[in-house]
Every structure is written in structure tokens, then in C-alpha cells.
N, C-alpha and C positions, 0 to 999 in steps of 0.2 A: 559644646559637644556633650550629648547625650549620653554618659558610658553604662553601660549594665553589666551589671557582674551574676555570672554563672557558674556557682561549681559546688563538687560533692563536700554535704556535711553529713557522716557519719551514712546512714543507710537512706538517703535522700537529696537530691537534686536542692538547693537553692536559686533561686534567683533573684536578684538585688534583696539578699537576706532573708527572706521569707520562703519556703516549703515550696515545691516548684512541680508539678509534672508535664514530663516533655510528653505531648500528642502531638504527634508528625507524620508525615506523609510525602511518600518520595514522588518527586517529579524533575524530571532529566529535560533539561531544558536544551538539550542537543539535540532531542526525539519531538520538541513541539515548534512551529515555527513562531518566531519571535513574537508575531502581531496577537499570538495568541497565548501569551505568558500571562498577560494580567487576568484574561477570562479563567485561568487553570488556577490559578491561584486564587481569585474570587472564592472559588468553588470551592477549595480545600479550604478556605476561610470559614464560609458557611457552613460547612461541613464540620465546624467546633474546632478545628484541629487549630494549634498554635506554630505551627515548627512546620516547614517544609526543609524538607532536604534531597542533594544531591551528588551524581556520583560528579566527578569532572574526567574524563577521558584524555589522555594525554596526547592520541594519535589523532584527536581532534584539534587539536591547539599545537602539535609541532610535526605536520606531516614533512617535511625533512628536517634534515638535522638544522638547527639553527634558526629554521625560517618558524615563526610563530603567527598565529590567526587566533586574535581575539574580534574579532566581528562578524555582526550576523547572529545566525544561529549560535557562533562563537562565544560571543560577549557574557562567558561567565558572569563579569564583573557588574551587567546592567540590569542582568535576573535575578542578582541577590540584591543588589540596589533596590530594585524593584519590591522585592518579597518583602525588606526591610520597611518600605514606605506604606505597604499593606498594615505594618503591625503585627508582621510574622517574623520569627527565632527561625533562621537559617542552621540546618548543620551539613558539611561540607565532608565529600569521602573524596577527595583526591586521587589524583594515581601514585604510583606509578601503574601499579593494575587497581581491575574495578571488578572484573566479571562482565557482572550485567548482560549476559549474552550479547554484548559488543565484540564484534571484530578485534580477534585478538585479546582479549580482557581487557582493550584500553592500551595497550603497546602498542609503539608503532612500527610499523614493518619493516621497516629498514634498520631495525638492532639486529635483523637477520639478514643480512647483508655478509655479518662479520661469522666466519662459519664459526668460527670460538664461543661468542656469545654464551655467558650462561645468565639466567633470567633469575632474579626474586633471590638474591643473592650477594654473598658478597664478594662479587664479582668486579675487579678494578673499573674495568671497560664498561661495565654494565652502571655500576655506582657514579661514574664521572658524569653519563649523561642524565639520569637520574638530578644528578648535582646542576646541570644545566638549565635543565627544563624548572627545578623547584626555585631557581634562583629569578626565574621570570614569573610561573605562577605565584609563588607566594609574596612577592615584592605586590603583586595585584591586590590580594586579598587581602594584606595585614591593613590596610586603614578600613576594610569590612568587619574587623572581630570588634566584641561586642566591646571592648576593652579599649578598642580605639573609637565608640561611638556607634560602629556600623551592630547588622542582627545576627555577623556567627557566632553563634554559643559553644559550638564543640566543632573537631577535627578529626576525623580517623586515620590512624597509620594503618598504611596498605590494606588490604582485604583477606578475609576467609585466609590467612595468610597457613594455620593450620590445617587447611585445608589440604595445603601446597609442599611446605616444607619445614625444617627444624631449624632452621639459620637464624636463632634468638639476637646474634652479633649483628644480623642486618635488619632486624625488625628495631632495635636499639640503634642502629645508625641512623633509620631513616626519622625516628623517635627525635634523636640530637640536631637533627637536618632543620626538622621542623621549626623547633625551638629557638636555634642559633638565628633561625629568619626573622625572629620575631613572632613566632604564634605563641603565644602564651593565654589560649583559652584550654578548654578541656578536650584534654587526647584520649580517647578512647579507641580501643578495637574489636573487633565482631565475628564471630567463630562459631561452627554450629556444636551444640552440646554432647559432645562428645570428648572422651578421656583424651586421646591423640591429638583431636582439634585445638581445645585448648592450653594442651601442655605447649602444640609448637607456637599458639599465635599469642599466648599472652605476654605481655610486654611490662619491664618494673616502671612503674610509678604512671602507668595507664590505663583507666578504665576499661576490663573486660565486659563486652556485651553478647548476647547470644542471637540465635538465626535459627528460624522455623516458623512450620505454618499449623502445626497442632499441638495435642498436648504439652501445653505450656506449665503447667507442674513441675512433672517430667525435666522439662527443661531448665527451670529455675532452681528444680534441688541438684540436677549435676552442675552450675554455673557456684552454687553455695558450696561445693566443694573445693572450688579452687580460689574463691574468691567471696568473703563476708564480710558484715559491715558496711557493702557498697551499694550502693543505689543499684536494684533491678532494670534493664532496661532489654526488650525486643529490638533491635538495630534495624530488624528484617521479619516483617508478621506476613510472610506468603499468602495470600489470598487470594492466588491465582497461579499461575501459569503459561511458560513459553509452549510456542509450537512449532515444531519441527516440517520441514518440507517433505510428505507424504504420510504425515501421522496423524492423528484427532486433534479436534480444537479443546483445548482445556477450558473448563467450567468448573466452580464453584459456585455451591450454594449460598447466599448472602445469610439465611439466618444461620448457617452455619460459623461462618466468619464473624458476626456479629456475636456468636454465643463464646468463641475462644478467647477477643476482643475482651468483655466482659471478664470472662474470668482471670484474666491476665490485670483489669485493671482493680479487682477485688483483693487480687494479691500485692496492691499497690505499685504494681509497673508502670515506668512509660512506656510507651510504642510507638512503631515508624512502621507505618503502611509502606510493605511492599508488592505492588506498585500504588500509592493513589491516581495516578494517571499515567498509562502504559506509553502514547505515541506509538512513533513510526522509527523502522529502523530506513531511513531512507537510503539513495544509492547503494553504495556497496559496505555499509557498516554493519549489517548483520553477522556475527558470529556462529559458530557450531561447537558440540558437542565431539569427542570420542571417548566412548568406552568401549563396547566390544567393536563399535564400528563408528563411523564417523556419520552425524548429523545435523545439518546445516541448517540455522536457525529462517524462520518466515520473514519477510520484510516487515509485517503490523505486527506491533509490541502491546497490541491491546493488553494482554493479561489477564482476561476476564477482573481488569480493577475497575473503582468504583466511579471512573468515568471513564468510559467508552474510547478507543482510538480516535474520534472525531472529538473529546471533549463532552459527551451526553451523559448527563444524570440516570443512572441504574438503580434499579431496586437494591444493588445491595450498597448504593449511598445511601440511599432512608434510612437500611437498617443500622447501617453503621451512624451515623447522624443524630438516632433514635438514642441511641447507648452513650453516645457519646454527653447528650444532654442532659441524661440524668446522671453525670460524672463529674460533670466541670460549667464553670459559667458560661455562657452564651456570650458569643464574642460577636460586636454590631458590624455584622456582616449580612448584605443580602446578596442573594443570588444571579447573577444576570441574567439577562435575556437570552433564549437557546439561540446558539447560531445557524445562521438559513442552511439549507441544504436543497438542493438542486439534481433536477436528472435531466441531461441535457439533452438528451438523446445520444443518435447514431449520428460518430464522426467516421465518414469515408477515409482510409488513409489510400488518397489517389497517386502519391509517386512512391518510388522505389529509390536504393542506392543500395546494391547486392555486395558484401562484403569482402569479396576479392578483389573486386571495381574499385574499392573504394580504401586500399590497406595507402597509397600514396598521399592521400587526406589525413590518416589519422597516425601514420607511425612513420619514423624511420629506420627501415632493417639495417639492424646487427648480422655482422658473421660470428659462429662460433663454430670448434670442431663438437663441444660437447651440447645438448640442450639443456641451456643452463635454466635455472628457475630464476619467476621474477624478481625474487628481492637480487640478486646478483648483478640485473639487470638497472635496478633503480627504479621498479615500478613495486607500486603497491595493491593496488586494487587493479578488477574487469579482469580483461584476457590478453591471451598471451597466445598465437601463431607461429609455429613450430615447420618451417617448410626444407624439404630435402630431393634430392634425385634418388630414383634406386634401381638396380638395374634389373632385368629380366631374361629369359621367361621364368617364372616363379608363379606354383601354381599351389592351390590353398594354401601360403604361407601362413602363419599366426605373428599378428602384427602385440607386441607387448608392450606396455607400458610402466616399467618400472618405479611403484612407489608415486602413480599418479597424484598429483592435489589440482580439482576434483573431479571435472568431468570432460571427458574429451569427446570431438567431433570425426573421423578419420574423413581423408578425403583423399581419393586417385585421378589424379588429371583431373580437378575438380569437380567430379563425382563420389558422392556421399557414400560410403562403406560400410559405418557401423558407429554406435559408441559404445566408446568406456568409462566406467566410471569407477570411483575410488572404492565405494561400499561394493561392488561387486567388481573385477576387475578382469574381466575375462577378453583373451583377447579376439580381435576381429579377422577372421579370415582373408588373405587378397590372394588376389589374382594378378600375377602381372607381367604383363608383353612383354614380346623378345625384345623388344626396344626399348625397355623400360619407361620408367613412369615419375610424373612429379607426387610426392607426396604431404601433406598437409595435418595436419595436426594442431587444432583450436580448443585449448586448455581453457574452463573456466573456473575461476576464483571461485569458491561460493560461499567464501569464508574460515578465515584460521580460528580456530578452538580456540574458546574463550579460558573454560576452565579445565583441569585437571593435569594430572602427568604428561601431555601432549600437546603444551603450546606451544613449541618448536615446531611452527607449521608451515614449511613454504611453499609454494604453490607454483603450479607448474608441474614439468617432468621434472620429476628431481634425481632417479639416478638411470635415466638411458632409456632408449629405445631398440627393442631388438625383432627384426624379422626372423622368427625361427629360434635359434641359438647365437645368433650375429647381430651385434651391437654396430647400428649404423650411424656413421660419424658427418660432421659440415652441414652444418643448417644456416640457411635463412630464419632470423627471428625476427616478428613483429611482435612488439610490446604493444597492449592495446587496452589503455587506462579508462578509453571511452570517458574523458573527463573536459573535450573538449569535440561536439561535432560542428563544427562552426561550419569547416572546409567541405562538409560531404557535397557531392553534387547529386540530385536528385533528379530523376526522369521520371514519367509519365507512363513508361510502359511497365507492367508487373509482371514476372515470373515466379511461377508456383517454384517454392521448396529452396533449401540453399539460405543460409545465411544471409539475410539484409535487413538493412534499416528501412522504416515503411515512416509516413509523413503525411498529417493531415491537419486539416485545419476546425479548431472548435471557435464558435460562432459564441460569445457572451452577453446578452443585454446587461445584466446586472452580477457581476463574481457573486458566487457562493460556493458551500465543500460540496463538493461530488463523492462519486467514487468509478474509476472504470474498471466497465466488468471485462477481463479477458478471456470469456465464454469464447470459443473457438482457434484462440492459442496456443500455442506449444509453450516454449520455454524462451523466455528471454527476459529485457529491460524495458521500462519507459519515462520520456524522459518529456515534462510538459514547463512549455518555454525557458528552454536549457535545464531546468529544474529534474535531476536523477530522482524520481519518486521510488526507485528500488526494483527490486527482481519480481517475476510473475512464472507462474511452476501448474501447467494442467493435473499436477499429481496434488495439487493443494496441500493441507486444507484450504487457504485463503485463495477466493474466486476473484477479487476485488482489489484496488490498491486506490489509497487514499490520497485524495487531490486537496489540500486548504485553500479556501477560498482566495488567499491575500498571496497565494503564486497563479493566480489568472486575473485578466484586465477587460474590459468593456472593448469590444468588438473582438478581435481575431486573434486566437492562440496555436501556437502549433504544440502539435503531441509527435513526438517522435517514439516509434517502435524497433530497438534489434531483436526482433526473433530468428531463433537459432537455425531451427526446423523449418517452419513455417503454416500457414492458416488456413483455416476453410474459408476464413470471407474478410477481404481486407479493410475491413469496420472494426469501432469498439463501438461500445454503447454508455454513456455517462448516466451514471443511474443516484439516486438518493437515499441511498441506501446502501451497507456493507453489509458483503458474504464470505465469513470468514470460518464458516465450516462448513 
């Protein structure tokens, strides 16, 4: 056993006793699929850097209580194994939160289940399963640290945790958690430089580190305020940028980043590329944003970083590359060969399964008097089906939705009404006969807030439905995780408009990445051979969602579409290229 030892002497990194600086670069191996972990990692190799790191999301690995997934995309343990065999220093940010405009910051959605729950905290309930999950992750990773032979060098307690709140007793418990497991390499934590930030997330006897994407100065003389003597480190060198569904694609300049890069490493810093390589937020793991309103993050997590959503070399990897060369030795690493990429053309999607058709395939209705939200229900992601009787005649009523999460369909005798939605919430006029009418209501998920004062996000209707000023009670719910369409039954005939799943077949001689463009759809999901590649939004920015070559096979693939609304022309087109502004 190989062991390396890593830790702070005075105002500098060592590693096996000798002067150390950490170049890293983050890569979230939950966002790339597995067959393409070594290519990604290749890259940041070549790219000078020594260190890749990642977050681990907790709701990826314990989507119910108890039941754990480590494999697959899962398999933490096989991608730092891996990174390790490269000749790369692994550092690991754990959950129990991450951010990372992940769904929920990395929590999983069934801690809101318990209406009590209080989050990031020292919260009994909250801390016990915290205690659960670390007692299976870390049992994984202690024969990874460098101590035991494996490439982790460091550990971060929780995240931006100043960001959050002032509970120093629970940032110290999770501190103790650690330790008592067996970690015993370098804890560090990571805060943006600001007075409030670090007073709540710095932690005794743990490396404070800082978070930003400019004036780095700045940022290292309020870090020298609270903390001297220590080794400088960027935990988080922003170089890019998330995007929001209906807002601009974020861009940054490469020689810009290159030139902040530079001066941070003048002033003798390490650094951690945030992102070296963005991925995909696939299925339904995308996160959002509230501050004054709520903002649901894109499905591609490209970041404008320094390899592309598919894994491609950018100009602002040269420049960064460039800098990095004249900093540090050249580490024998070459580049590989660019992966193919392919435009398949146009897939006809020729059958149909319209989503009323089809609620006896994919869910079992609950009764309730009240419309309860999904986490209550034991669902966590997709949608949720809210169905009622109501009586008539009733004429411009205003249909409300009380404290929507996020956006609703209305439907009368299954005819389409109106939506609603959370950032604007106005409600939908009906109409309805003296005989009354069935009513419908199809909630979409589109994501709990990752970060800020507003991760208590549950989804669905959360407090009532009201015609008028009267709160209407007894529903039919469908829970609809869309997490299995195995059972749908498909036909050949199409009807325009209305909620359904659309089904075609892509024709492959040789797998390669694509990209399909949904140039003439509304809003919905797709899903290629059972594979959820994530949400698609006419409001963009992103035109395009990315397909990796190593989820399609030599002859016949099917692509499955739920759109909500519905299309001008029941085609995609598989193109070689992404359109993500």
C-alpha cells in the first residue's frame, strides 16, 4: 500500500513532505455517463491539472430512506478508483448538501415528507438520517483516502454552509461524524468572502477556503482576515455559468478566466475549476433558484467550462492549459481522440399513448379529501394528477392554486383551460355546466431550490385549491414519477394537442453522441431507450438535449416523448451539434 500524506505546513499544502499546490478541476461524475469518465478525466489530466474533485449528492445514492445505489452512474467508489489510477489527487465534497444546482442541493425529498423537518441543522430527525447515510457513504470511501493508500487528499464539511446559516454546533457535529468514521485526511470548508459567510461556515480545527469567479485579491485579503498562516486555496474558481429556463446562455471569456487563473496562482493559490466539465443534469435532477421568484435550472450543465456538455476541447481549455504550463510540470498525459458525433436525421415519432389513456399504466390512485403534495405522497420527482368533480352552473369562476410548486395544466371534462404557474400564478377562468364537470389538474415538478432560504420546497399543490373563495375537497391523485414507462400502450393513430407520450424508432449503424433538436415542441421530457435525458422548454435557452453515444446500440432505438401541450410535426431531428442559446 501506497500511502500519501497530504496536509497543511504553515501557509502551504504539503504532500508526502515536500511543497504541494493543489490544481483541480471539478467533475461530477453523476452528470457524465460512466463509459465516459476516463475520456473526462484524460482531458483534465492533459490539461496540467493534478486534483479532480467532486461533489457526491446524497439523493443520488439514498433515493429512499434506507435503500442505497451505488452503481452505474452511482458508483462514486469506481470514479475515484479510476481518477486514482490516472495519477490524479481526488478531493471529495460530500453531502449532506452540495448546491451545485442539483435538485434540492443534494437532499433528498422524502426528508419532506416529515412536515417538522428542519434542514442543515441541529435538528434530531434531521441529524439521525444524516448519521445513516454517512455511515454507508463513508464506510465506502475510508480505504479511498490517501492515508489508506487510495488518491483522496481532502474532505469538505457540508457546503457554502455560511451561506445558509449560523448552527457552528452542527457544522462541528458533522466535523466529529467525519472523523469518528475514519477520515482522517484534510477537512476543509468553502464559503464565499464575505464577513457573514465566513463567520457562520468556518469550522475549529478545519481548513477555511473561499468561492468566486473574479477579483481574487479582494477575496484573499477578506479570507486573511479570519484566517492566517494557512494555505490559500479557490475551492470554487467560477468560469462560467448556470442557465435558467427562459433566460440567456451564460458565456465567459477564456482569456479572461485565464488572466484571474494567473493572478490567483502569482499570489501562490491552489485552485479548483468550477466546473472543468459541466455534463448533463439528466431526468429530473435539475435544481432552481428563488429569490424574488422562482427559477428552474436547464437540463445541460454545460457552464460554458472548459469542456463542452459533450466533453470537447474549447478555446478557453488552451488558454487555461497555456497558463497552467508555465506554473507547474507537465504531467505525461496525452489527449485522446475527440469522440464521434453523429446527425441522424429525422425520427418520425409514429405512435401515440395520450396521458389520460394511459394514468392505469403508470400510477395507482390515492383518495384524499385534501391535495396533498408529493413528498406526503412518497414520490419524488415528474408529476403529480390532481383529479376532482365540481358542481355547476358556474360561470367565469377563477380556478386558484394555492402556493403552486410548479406549473399546472387545468383540464374540464378533459379539455384544456389554461395554466398556471408558480412565477406568475394567476388564476384560470371556467366555465362550468349545470351538471357539473370533472376537473384535472397536472402539477409539474421542475425542480426544488437548490440554494438559499427556500429549500423547503415541496411540490405539487401545497395548500388548496379554490373555485372562487371555496376550497374544493376529495380528489383522485395520480402520483406520476415517469420513472418506469414500460406498461404504456401505444397506438398508431395521433391526436393534435393534450398531454401524451409520442414513440419512434432511431435507426443506428454505428452509436455515436448526437443531440435532438426539439425545434417544434412545447414542453415536456425525453426519454431514449428507457434512458430520462431530462426536460426540453420552447422558452429555452437550450434548443437541444444531449444523447451519449454509449445509451444507443447498432440497429433500432426507441425515443420516447411526454409532451405536455403538443407539436407542429410529430418528428425530432438528431443533429451533430448542440443548441444551447
Amino acid at each position: 500500500m501506497n500511502v500519501t500524506t497530504f496536509a497543511v505546513n504553515g501557509d502551504h499544502f504539503e504532500r508526502n513532505g515536500k511543497p504541494y499546490r493543489v490544481l483541480s478541476g471539478a467533475i461530477h461524475y453523476f452528470r457524465v455517463v460512466p463509459e465516459y469518465w476516463q475520456d473526462r478525466l484524460l482531458k483534465l489530466k492533459a490539461c496540467g491539472f493534478n486534483t479532480v474533485e467532486t461533489y457526491i449528492p446524497w439523493n443520488f445514492h439514498e433515493p429512499r430512506p434506507g435503500q442505497f445505489n451505488f452503481e452505474g452512474m452511482a458508483d462514486v467508489v469506481r470514479f475515484v478508483t479510476l481518477a486514482g489510477e490516472m495519477g490524479l489527487n481526488v478531493i471529495v465534497r460530500p453531502s449532506p448538501y452540495i448546491c451545485a444546482e442539483w435538485e434540492f442541493g443534494g437532499l433528498p425529498a422524502w426528508l419532506l415528507a416529515d412536515a417538522d423537518m428542519q434542514l442543515r441543522c441541529m435538528h434530531k430527525p434531521f441529524l439521525d438520517r444524516v448519521d445513516a447515510y454517512y455511515d454507508v457513504l463513508l464506510a465506502k470511501l475510508k480505504p479511498l483516502l490517501c492515508t489508506n493508500g487510495g488518491p483522496i487528499i481532502a474532505m469538505q464539511v457540508e457546503n457554502e454552509y455560511g451561506s445558509y446559516g449560523n448552527d457552528t454546533a452542527y457544522m462541528e457535529y458533522l466535523r466529529d461524524g467525519m472523523v469518528k468514521r475514519g477520515v482522517d485526511v484534510l477537512l476543509f470548508t468553502s464559503d464565499g468572502p464575505e464577513d457573514h459567510m465566513l463567520q457562520g461556515g468556518m469550522t475549529p480545527g478545519v481548513l477555511e477556503t473561499v468561492n468566486f469567479g473574479s477579483r481574487a485579491g479582494q477575496a484573499f485579503a477578506k479570507l486573511a482576515e479570519y484566517q492566517q498562516d494557512k494555505p490559500v486555496m479557490c475551492a470554487e474558481y467560477w468560469i462560467g455559468w448556470f442557465d435558467h429556463w427562459g433566460g440567456p446562455h451564460h458565456t465567459r471569456d477564456g482569456a479572461d478566466v485565464a488572466q484571474v487563473f494567473e493572478e490567483m496562482l502569482q499570489a501562490g493559490a491552489s485552485v479548483n475549476y468550477y466546473m472543468f466539465h459541466g455534463g448533463t443534469n439528466f431526468g429530473f435532477t435539475s435544481g432552481a433558484n428563488r429569490y424574488e421568484q422562482y427559477t428552474p435550472t436547464i437540463t445541460s450543465y454545460d457552464y460554458d467550462s472548459l469542456l463542452s456538455e459533450s466533453g470537447d476541447i474549447t478555446p478557453k481549455y488552451e488558454a487555461v492549459r497555456d497558463v497552467i504550463s508555465r506554473y507547474a510540470p507537465a504531467q505525461p498525459a496525452e489527449l485522446p481522440a475527440p469522440i464521434r458525433k453523429s446527425a441522424f436525421g429525422t425520427v418520425k415519432m409514429a405512435e401515440q399513448a395520450p396521458l389520460f389513456d394511459s394514468l392505469a399504466q403508470l400510477s395507482e390512485p390515492v383518495e384524499r379529501t385534501w391535495p396533498e403534495p408529493m413528498e406526503k405522497l412518497g414520490q419524488n420527482y415528474g408529476f403529480i394528477l390532481y383529479t376532482t368533480r365540481v358542481s355547476g352552473p358556474r360561470v367565469d369562476v377563477p380556478l386558484n392554486l394555492q402556493r403552486l410548486h410548479d406549473r399546472a395544466l387545468v383540464f374540464l371534462d378533459g379539455q384544456y383551460q389554461g395554466t398556471i404557474e408558480r412565477w406568475d400564478n394567476q388564476p384560470v377562468k371556467l366555465n362550468i355546466p349545470a351538471g357539473g364537470a370533472t376537473l384535472s389538474i397536472l402539477v409539474e415538478n421542475m425542480g426544488r431550490v437548490n440554494y438559499g432560504p427556500y429549500l423547503k420546497d415541496h411540490k405539487g399543490i401545497t395548500e388548496g385549491v379554490r373555485l372562487g373563495l371555496q376550497f374544493i375537497y376529495h380528489w383522485t391523485i395520480h402520483t406520476l414519477p415517469m420513472d418506469d414507462l414500460s406498461r404504456l400502450q401505444f397506438a398508431s393513430v395521433l391526436e393534435s394537442g393534450g398531454p401524451a407520450f409520442y414513440r419512434g424508432t432511431l435507426q443506428v449503424d454505428q452509436p455515436a453522441d448526437t443531440f435532438i433538436d426539439m425545434d417544434g415542441w412545447t414542453k415536456g421530457v425525453v426519454w431514449v431507450n428507457g434512458f430520462n435525458l431530462g426536460r426540453y422548454w420552447e422558452r429555452g435557452p437550450q434548443g437541444t438535449l444531449y444523447v451519449p453515444g454509449p445509451l444507443l446500440r447498432k440497429g433500432g432505438n426507441e425515443v420516447v416523448i411526454f409532451e405536455q401541450h403538443g407539436t407542429r410535426q410529430a418528428a425530432v431531428t438528431l443533429s451533430d451539434r448542440a443548441r444551447l442559446g
